[in-house]
C-alpha positions in Angstrom: 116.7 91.7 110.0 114.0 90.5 107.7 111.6 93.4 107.2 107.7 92.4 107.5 105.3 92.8 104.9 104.0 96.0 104.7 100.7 97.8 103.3 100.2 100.9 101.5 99.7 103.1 104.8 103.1 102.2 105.6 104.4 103.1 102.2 102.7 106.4 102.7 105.2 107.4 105.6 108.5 106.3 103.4 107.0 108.3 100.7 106.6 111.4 103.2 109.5 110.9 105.1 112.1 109.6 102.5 111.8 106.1 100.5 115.3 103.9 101.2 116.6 100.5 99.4 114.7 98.0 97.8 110.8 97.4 97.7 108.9 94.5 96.5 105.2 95.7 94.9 103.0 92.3 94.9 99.1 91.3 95.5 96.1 91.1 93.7 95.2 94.8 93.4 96.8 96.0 90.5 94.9 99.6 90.4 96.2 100.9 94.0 100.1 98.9 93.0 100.1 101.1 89.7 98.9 103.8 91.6 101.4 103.5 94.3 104.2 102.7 91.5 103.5 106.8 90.4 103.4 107.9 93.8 106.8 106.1 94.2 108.6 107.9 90.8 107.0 111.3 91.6 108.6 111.0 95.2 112.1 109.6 94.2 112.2 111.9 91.1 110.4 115.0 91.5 109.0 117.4 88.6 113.1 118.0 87.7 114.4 117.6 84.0 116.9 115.5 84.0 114.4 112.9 85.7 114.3 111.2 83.2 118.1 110.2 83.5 117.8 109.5 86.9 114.8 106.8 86.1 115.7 102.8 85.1 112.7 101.1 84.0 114.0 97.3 82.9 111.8 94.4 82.2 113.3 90.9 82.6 111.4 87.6 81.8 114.7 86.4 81.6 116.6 86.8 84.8 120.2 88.7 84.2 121.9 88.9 87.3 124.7 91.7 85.3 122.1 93.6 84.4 120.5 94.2 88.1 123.9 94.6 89.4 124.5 96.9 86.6 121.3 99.1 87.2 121.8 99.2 90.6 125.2 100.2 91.1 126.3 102.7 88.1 125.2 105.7 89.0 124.1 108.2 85.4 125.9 110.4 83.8 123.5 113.2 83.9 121.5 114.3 86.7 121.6 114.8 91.1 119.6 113.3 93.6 117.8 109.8 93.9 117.8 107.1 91.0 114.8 104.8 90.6 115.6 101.2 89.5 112.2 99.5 88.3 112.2 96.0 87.5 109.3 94.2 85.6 108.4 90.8 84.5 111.0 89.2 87.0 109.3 85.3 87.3 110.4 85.0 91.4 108.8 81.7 92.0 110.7 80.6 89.1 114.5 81.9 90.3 116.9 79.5 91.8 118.9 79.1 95.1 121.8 81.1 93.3 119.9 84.0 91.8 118.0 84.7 95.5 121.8 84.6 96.8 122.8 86.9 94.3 120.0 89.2 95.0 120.4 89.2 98.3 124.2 90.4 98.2 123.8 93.4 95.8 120.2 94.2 97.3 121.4 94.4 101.0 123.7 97.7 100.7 122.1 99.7 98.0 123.9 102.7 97.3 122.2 105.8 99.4 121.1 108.0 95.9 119.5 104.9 95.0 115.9 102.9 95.3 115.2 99.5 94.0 111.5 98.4 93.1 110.8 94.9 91.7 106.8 95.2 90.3 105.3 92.0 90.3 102.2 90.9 88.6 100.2 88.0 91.0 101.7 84.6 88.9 105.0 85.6 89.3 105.5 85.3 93.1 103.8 82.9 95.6 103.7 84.9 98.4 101.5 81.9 100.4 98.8 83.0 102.9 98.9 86.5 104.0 99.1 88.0 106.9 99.6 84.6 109.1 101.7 82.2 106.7 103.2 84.0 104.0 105.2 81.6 101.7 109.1 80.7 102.5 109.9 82.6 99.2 108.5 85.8 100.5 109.9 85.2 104.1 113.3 84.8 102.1 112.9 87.9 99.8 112.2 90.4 102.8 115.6 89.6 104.3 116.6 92.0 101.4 113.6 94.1 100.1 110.5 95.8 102.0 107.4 93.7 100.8 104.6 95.8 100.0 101.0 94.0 99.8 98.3 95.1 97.6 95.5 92.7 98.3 91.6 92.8 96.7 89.8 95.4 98.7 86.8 94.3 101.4 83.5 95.6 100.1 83.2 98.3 103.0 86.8 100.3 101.4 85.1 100.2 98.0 82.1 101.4 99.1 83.8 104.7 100.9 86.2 104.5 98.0 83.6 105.1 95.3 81.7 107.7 97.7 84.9 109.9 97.5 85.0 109.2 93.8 81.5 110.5 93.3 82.0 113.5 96.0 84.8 114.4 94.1 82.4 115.6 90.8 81.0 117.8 92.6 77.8 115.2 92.6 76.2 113.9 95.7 73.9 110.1 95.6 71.6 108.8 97.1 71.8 105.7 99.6 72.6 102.6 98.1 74.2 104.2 95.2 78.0 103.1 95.8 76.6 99.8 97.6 74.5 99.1 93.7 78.0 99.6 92.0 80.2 98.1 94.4 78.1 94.8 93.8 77.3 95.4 90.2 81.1 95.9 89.1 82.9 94.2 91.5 85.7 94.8 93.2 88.2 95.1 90.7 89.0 98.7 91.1 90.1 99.3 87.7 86.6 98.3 86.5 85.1 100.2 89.2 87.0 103.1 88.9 85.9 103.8 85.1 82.2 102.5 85.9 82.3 105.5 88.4 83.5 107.7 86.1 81.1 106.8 83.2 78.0 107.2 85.5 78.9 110.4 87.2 79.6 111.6 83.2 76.2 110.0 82.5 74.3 111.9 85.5 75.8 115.4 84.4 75.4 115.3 81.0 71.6 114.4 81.8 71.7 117.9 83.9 71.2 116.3 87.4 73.4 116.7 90.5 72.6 113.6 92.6 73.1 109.9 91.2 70.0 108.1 91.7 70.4 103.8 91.9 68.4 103.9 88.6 71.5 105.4 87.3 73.9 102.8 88.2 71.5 100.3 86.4 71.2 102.0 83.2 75.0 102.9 82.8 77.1 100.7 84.5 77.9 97.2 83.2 77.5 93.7 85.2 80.7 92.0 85.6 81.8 88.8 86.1 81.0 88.3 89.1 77.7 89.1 88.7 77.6 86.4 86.0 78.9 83.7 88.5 75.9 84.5 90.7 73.4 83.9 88.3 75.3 80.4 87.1 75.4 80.0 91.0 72.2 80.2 91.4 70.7 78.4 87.9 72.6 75.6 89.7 71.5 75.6 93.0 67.5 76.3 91.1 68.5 73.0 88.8 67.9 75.4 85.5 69.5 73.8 83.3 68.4 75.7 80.5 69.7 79.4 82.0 73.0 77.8 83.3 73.7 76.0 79.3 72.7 79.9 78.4 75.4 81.4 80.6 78.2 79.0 79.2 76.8 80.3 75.5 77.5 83.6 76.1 80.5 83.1 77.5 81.7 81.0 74.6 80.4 84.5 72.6 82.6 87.0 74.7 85.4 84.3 74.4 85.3 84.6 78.3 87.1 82.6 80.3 85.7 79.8 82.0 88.4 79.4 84.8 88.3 82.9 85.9 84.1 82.6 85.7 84.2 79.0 87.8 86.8 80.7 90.7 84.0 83.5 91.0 81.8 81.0 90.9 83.8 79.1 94.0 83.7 81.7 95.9 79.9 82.8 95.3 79.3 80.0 96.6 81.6 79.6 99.4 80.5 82.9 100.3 76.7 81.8 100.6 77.6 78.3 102.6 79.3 80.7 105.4 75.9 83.5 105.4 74.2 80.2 105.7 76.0 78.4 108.5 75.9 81.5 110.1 72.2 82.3 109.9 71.5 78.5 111.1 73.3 79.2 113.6 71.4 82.2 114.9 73.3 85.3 114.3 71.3 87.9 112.4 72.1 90.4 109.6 74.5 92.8 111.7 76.5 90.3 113.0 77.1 88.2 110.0 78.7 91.6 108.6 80.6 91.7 111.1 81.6 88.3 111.4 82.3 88.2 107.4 83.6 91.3 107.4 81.0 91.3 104.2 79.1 94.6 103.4 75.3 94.3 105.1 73.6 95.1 101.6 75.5 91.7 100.1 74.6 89.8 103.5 71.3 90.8 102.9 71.5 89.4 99.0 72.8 86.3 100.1 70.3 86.4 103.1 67.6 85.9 100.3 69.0 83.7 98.0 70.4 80.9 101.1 67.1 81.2 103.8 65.2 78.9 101.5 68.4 76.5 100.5 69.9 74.1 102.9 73.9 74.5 104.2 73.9 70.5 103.1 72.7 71.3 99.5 75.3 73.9 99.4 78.1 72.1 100.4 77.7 69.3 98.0 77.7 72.2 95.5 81.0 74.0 96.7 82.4 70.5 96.3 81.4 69.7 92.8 82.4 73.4 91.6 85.8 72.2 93.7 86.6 69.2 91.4 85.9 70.8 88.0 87.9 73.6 89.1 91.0 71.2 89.9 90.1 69.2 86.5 90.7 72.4 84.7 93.5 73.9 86.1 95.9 70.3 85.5 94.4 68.4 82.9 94.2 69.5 79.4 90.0 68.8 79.5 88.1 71.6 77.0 86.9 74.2 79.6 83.6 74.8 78.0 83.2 70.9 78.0 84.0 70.5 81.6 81.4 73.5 82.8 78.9 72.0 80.4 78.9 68.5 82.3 79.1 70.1 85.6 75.9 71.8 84.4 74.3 69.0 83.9 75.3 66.6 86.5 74.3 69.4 89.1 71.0 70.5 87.2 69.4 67.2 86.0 
């Protein structure tokens, strides 16, 4: 029976109740996967000594069938209770018709003492279109293994996330705190998570007990995303001069301009949808809901897209939509290619 993709509430209960066969950690949120990947070795192998022997940690950017089967099936020589096989670096997209075959014999009937995790970093497995159409590769792999998702976090789960965070310290904020650093870092949880803890260090080494908004502008850093909305906007304001600026200091930070022009896309994207929406009538509230897009970013977006039309827009998302492609299959200099958008957008 092919086991449906599941999310990390439902790896809670097999990590209360008793964690059995293989798993399959995937998705774009690598903070709450590696934080899930301890929760899994502390549950399987307890605080004992001998854990150690009990634990298989193999990375493979070379697929070895014998060394899976291996790993899988020999029990150690020291040690009771559960073993942990952890398999890293395994390319998925990459394996053939025989390998998946292979897997799916030794993974079906894994020995009872034993638990299987393959950890997968997002290029190595196409796991299509999640929740509705997930790819024929992932629909094949959970015949055999319990797909775990970890996707990006929604704004609203970062916010609450970075409340606890704070509450935690022992410090309390004020409003708009955890809604400035949710859209000031991001929603990479690894940045967020050590922005957090840099500003609540900040705010009780300066003797105070509540974090103040000022706060989160003085200590935390802007990330990239941040970045792409300004380059969004110098486009969409035809400043030519402050977009060419960006790029510069990008070329500085030896950033790249791929990762910046998919923010970019989706900056954008994100604005053409508050847009639609507002020509369309539906107010702040609903837009949120609709989005399912934190009201303080609706209400960003709400200012920067009232003045712009959804037409103007559009034509934008498009352009950003071709460079994009022309980077990611020709062999074009990125800078080059983000340099001319620049200027057939702006001039």
């Amino acid at each position: 029976m092919v086991n449906s993709v599941k999310k990390y509430s439902d790896l809670k209960t097999d990590l209360k109740f008793g964690l059995r066969g293989a798993y399959l950690f995937f998705g774009e949120e690598d903070y709450m996967k590696q934080h899930s990947l301890c929760e899994v070795r502390n549950a399987v192998l307890g605080e004992e000594s001998d854990r150690e022997f009990r634990h298989k940690k193999i990375s493979m950017p070379e697929f070895d069938a014998g060394k899976i089967e291996d790993a899988v099936n020999v029990a150690p020589f020291f040690g009771e209770g559960q073993t942990l096989c952890e398999f890293h670096e395994i390319k998925f997209s990459a394996l053939k018709e025989s390998e998946l075959r292979f897997l799916s014999t030794v993974l079906t009937d894994v020995p009872e003492d034993v638990v299987v995790l393959f950890y997968c970093v997002s290029d190595e497995l196409d796991y299509g279109n999640l929740p509705k159409n997930p790819s024929k590769l992932l629909s094949r792999l959970a015949d055999f293994c319990k797909p775990v998702y970890f996707p990006r976090e929604d704004e609203l789960k970062l916010i609450k996330w970075t409340a606890k965070h704070i509450a935690s310290e022992k410090l309390s904020f004020e409003n708009g705190v955890c809604e400035a650093l949710v859209n000031g870092c991001g929603n990479d949880m690894f940045v967020l998570s050590n922005e957090t803890e840099k500003l609540c260090a900040y705010v009780k080494y300066s003797g105070k007990s509540k974090v103040e908004t000022t706060d989160v502008s003085k200590v935390c850093c802007k990330n990239t995303e941040v970045k792409a909305f300004d380059f969004s906007n110098a486009l969409l304001n035809h400043d030519t001069d402050k977009a060419l600026g960006i790029i510069n200091e990008m070329k500085l930070k030896k950033e790249k301009p791929t990762y910046v022009l998919s923010t970019v896309l989706r900056t954008v994207g994100e604005l053409y949808s508050v847009k639609i929406l507002l020509d369309s009538g539906h107010n702040s509230n609903e837009i949120s809901k609709e989005l399912k897009m934190h009201e303080y970013k609706v209400g960003l977006y709400r200012k920067n897209c009232i003045n712009r039309s959804a037409d103007k827009l559009r034509k934008l998302l498009s352009v950003c939509t071709e460079t994009d492609i022309k980077l990611k299959s020709t062999n074009a200099d990125e800078y080059t290619e983000l340099e001319k958008l620049v200027i057939n957008v702006t001039c």
